[in-house]
Biopython code that builds the backbone (N, CA, C, O; Angstrom):
import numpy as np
from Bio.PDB.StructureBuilder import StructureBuilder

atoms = [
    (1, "UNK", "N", (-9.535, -3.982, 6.907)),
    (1, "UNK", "CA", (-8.809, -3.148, 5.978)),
    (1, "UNK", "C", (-8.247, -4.034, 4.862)),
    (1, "UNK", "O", (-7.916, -5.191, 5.119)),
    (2, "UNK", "N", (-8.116, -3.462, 3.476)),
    (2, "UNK", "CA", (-7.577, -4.285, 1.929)),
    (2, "UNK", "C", (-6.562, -3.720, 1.970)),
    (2, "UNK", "O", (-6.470, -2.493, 2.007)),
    (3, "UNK", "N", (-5.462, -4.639, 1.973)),
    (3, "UNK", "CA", (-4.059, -4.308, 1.919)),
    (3, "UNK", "C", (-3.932, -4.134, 0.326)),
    (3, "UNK", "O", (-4.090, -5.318, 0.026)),
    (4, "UNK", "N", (-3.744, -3.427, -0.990)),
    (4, "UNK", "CA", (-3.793, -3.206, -1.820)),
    (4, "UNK", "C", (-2.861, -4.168, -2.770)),
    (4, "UNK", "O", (-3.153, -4.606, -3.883)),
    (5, "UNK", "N", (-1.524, -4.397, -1.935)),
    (5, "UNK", "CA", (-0.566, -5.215, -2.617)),
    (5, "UNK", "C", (-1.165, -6.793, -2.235)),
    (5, "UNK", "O", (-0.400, -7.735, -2.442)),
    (6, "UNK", "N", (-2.157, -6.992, -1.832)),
    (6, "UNK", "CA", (-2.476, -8.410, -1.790)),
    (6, "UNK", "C", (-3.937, -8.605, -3.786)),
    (6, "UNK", "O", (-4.167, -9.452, -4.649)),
    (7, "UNK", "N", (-4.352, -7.340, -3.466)),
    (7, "UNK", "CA", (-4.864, -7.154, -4.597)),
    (7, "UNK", "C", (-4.178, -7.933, -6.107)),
    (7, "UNK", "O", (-2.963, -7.840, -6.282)),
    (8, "UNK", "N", (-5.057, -8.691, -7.151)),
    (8, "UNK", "CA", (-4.276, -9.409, -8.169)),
    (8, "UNK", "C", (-4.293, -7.811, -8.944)),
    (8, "UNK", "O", (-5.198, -6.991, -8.788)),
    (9, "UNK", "N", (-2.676, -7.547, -10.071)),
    (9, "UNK", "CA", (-2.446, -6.655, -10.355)),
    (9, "UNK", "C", (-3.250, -6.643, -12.276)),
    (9, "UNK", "O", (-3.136, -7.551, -13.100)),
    (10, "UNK", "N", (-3.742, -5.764, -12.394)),
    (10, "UNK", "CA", (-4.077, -5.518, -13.554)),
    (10, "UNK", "C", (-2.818, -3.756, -14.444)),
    (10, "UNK", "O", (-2.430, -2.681, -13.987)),
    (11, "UNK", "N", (-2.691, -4.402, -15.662)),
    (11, "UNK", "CA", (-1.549, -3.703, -16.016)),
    (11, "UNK", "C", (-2.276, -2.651, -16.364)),
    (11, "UNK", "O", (-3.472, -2.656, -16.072)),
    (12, "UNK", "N", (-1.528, -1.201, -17.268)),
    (12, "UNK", "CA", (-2.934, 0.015, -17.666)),
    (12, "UNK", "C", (-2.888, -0.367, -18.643)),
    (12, "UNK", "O", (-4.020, -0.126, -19.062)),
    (13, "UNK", "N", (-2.310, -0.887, -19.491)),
    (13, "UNK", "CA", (-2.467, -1.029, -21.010)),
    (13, "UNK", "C", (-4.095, -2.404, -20.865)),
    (13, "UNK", "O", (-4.684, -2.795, -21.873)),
    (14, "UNK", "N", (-4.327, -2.685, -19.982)),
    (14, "UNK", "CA", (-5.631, -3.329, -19.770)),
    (14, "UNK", "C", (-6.858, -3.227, -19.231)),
    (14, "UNK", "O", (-7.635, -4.158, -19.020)),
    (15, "UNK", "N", (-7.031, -2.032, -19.002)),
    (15, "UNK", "CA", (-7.967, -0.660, -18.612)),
    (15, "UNK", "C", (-9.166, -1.584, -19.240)),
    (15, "UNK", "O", (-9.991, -1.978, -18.415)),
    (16, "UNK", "N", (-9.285, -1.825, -20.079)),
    (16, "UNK", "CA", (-10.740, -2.180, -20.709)),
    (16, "UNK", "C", (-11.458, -3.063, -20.144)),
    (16, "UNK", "O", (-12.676, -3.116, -20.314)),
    (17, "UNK", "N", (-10.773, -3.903, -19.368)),
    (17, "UNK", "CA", (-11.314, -5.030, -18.632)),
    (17, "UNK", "C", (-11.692, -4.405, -17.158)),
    (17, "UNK", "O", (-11.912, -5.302, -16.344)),
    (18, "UNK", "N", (-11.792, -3.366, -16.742)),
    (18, "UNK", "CA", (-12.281, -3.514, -15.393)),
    (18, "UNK", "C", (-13.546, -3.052, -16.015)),
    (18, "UNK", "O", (-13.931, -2.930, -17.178)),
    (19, "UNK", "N", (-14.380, -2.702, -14.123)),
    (19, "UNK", "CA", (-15.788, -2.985, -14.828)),
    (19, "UNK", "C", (-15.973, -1.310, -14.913)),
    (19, "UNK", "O", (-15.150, -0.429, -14.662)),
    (20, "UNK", "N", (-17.633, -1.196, -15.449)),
    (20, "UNK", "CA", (-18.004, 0.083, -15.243)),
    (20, "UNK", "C", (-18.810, 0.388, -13.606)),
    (20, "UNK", "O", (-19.911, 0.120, -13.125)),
    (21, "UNK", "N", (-17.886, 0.907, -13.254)),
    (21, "UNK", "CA", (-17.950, 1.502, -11.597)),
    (21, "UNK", "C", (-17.277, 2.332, -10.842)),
    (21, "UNK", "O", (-16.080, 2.577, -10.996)),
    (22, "UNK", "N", (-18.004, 2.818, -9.981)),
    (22, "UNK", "CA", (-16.760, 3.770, -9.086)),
    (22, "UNK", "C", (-15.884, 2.375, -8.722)),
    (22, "UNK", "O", (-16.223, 1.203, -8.553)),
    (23, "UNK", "N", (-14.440, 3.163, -8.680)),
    (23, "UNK", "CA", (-13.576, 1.981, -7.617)),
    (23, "UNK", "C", (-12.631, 3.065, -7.151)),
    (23, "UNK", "O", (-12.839, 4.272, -7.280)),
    (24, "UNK", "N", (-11.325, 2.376, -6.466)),
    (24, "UNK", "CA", (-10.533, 2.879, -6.068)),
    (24, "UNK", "C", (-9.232, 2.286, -6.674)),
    (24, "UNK", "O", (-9.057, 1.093, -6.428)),
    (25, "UNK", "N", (-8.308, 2.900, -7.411)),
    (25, "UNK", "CA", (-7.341, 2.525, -8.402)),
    (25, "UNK", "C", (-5.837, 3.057, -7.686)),
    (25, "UNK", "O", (-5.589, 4.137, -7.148)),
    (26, "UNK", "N", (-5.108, 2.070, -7.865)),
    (26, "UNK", "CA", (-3.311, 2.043, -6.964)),
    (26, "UNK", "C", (-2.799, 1.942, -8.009)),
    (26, "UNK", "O", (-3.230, 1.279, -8.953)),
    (27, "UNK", "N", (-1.471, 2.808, -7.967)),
    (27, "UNK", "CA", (-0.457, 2.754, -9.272)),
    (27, "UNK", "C", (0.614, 2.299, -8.178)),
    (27, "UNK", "O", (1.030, 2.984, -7.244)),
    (28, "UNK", "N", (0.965, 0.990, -8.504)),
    (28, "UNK", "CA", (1.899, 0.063, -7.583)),
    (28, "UNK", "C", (3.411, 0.133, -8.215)),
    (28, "UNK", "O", (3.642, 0.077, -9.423)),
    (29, "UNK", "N", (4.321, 0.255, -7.266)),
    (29, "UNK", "CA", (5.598, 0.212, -7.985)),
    (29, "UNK", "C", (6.421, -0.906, -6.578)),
    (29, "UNK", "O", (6.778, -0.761, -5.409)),
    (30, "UNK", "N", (6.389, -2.288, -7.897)),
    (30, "UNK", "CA", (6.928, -3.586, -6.302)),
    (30, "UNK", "C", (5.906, -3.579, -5.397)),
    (30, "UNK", "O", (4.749, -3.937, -5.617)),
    (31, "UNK", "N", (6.440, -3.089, -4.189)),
    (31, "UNK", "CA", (5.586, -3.300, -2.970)),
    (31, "UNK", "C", (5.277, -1.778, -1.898)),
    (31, "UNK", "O", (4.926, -1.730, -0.719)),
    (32, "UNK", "N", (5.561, -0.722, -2.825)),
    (32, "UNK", "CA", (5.009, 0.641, -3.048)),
    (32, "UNK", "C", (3.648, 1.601, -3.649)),
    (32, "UNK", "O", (3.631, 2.053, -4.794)),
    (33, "UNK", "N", (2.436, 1.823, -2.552)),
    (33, "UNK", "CA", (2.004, 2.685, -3.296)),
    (33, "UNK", "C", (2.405, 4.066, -4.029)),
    (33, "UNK", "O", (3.156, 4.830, -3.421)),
    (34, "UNK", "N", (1.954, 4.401, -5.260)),
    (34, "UNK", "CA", (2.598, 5.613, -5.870)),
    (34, "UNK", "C", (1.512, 6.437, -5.934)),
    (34, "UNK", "O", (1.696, 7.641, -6.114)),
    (35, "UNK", "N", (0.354, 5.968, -5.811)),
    (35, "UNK", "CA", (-0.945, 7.000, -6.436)),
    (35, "UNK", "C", (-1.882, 6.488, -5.995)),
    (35, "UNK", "O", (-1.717, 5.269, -6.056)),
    (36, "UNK", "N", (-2.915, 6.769, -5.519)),
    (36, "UNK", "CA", (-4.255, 6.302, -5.519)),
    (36, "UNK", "C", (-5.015, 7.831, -5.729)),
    (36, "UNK", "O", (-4.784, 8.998, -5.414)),
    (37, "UNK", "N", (-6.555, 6.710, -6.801)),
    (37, "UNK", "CA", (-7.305, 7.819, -6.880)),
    (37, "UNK", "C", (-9.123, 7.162, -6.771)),
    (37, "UNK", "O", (-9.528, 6.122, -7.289)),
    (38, "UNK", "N", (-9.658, 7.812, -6.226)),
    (38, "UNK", "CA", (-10.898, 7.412, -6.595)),
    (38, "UNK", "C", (-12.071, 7.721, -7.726)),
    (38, "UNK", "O", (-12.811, 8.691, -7.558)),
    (39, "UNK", "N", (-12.235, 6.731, -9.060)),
    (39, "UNK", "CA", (-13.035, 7.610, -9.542)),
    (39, "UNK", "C", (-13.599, 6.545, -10.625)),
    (39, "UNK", "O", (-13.285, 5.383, -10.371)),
    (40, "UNK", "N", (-14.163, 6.690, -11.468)),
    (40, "UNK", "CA", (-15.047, 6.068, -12.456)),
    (40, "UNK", "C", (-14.205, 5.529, -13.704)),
    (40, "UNK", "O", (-13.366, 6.312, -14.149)),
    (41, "UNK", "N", (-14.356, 4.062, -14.427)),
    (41, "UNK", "CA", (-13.333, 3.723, -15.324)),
    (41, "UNK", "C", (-13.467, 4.807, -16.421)),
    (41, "UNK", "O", (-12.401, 4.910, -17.028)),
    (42, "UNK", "N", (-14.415, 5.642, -16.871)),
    (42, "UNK", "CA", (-14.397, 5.871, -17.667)),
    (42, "UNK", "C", (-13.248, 7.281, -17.873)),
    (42, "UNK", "O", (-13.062, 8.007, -18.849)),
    (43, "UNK", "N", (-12.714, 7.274, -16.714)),
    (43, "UNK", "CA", (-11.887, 8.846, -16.320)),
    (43, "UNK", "C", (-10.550, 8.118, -16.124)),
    (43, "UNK", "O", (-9.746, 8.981, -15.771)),
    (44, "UNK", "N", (-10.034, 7.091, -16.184)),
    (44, "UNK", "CA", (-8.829, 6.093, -16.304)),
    (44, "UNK", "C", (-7.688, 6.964, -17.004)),
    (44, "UNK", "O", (-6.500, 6.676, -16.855)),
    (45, "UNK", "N", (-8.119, 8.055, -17.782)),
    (45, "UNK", "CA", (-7.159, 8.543, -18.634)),
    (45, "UNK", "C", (-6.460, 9.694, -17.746)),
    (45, "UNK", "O", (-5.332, 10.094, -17.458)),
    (46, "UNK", "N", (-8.011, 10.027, -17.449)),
    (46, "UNK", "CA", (-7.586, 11.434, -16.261)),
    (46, "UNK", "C", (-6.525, 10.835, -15.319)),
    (46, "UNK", "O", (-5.457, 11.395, -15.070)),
    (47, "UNK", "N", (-6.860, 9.804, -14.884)),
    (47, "UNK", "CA", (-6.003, 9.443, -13.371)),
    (47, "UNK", "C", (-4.635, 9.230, -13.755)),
    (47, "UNK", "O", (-3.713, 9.549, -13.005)),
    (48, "UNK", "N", (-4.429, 8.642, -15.023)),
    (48, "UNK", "CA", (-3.191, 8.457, -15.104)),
    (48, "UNK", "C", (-2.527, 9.698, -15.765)),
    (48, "UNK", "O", (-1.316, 9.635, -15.982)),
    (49, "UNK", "N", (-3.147, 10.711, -16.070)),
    (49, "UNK", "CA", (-2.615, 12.051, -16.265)),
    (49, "UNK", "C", (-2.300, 12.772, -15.151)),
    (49, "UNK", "O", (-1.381, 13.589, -15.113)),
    (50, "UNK", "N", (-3.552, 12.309, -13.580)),
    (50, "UNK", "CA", (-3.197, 13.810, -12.974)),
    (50, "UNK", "C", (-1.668, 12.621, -12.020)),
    (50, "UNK", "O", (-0.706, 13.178, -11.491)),
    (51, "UNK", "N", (-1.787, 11.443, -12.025)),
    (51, "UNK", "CA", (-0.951, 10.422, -11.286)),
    (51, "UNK", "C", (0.770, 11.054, -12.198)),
    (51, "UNK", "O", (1.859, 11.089, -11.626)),
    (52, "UNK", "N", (0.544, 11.431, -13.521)),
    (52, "UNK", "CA", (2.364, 11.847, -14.399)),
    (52, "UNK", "C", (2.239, 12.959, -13.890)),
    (52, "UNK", "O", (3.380, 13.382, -13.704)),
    (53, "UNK", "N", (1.742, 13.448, -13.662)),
    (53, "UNK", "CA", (1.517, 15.559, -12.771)),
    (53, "UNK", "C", (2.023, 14.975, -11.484)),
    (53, "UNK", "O", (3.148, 15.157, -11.018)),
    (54, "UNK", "N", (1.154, 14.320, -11.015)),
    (54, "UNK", "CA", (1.749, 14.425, -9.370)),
    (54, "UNK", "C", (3.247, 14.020, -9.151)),
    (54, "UNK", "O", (4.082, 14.646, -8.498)),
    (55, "UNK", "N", (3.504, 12.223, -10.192)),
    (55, "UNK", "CA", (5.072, 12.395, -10.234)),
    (55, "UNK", "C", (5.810, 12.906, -10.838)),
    (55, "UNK", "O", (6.978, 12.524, -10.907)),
    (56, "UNK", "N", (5.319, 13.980, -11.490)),
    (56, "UNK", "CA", (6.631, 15.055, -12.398)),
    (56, "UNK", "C", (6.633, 16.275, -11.407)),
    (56, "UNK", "O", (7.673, 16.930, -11.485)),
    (57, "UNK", "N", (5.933, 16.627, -10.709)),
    (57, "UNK", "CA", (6.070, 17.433, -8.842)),
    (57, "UNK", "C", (6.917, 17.601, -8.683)),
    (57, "UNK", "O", (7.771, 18.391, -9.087)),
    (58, "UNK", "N", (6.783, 16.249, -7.504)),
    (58, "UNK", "CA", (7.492, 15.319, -6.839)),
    (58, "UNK", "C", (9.350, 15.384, -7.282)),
    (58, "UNK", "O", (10.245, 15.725, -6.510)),
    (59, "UNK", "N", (9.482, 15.028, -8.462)),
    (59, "UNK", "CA", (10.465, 15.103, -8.530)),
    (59, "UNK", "C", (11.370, 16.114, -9.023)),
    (59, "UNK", "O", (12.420, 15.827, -9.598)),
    (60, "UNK", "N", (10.789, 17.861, -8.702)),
    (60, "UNK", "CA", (11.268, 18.629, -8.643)),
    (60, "UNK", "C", (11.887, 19.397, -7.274)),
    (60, "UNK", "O", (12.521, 20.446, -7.387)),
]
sb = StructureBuilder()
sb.init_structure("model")
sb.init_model(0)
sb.init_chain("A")
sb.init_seg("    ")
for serial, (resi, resn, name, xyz) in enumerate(atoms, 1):
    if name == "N":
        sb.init_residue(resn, " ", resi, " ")
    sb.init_atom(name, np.array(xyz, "f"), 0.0, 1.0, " ", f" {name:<3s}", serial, name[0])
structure = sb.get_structure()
């Protein structure tokens, strides 16, 4: 098993640098997962849209 927080962290404002592939993407807060999603870089925008949906939920 990949412990995710051992993973080196890439920021979103640096989206451009991963590759073109499926992966699996963690929105890390410290030593907290907040989000995971699985899906293609080119949908990076989506994830971090439906990831502000899921925490604007959440904190209702």
């Amino acid at each position: 098993m990949i412990d995710p927080l051992s993973l080196p962290p890439l920021p979103l404002s640096d989206h451009k640098f991963l590759p073109e592939c499926l992966a699996v993407y963690f929105v890390l807060d410290s030593n907290r997962i907040l989000y995971v999603e699985q899906d293609a870089v080119q949908s990076i925008k989506k994830m971090l849209k439906n990831w502000l949906k899921n925490k604007n939920s959440q904190a209702d």
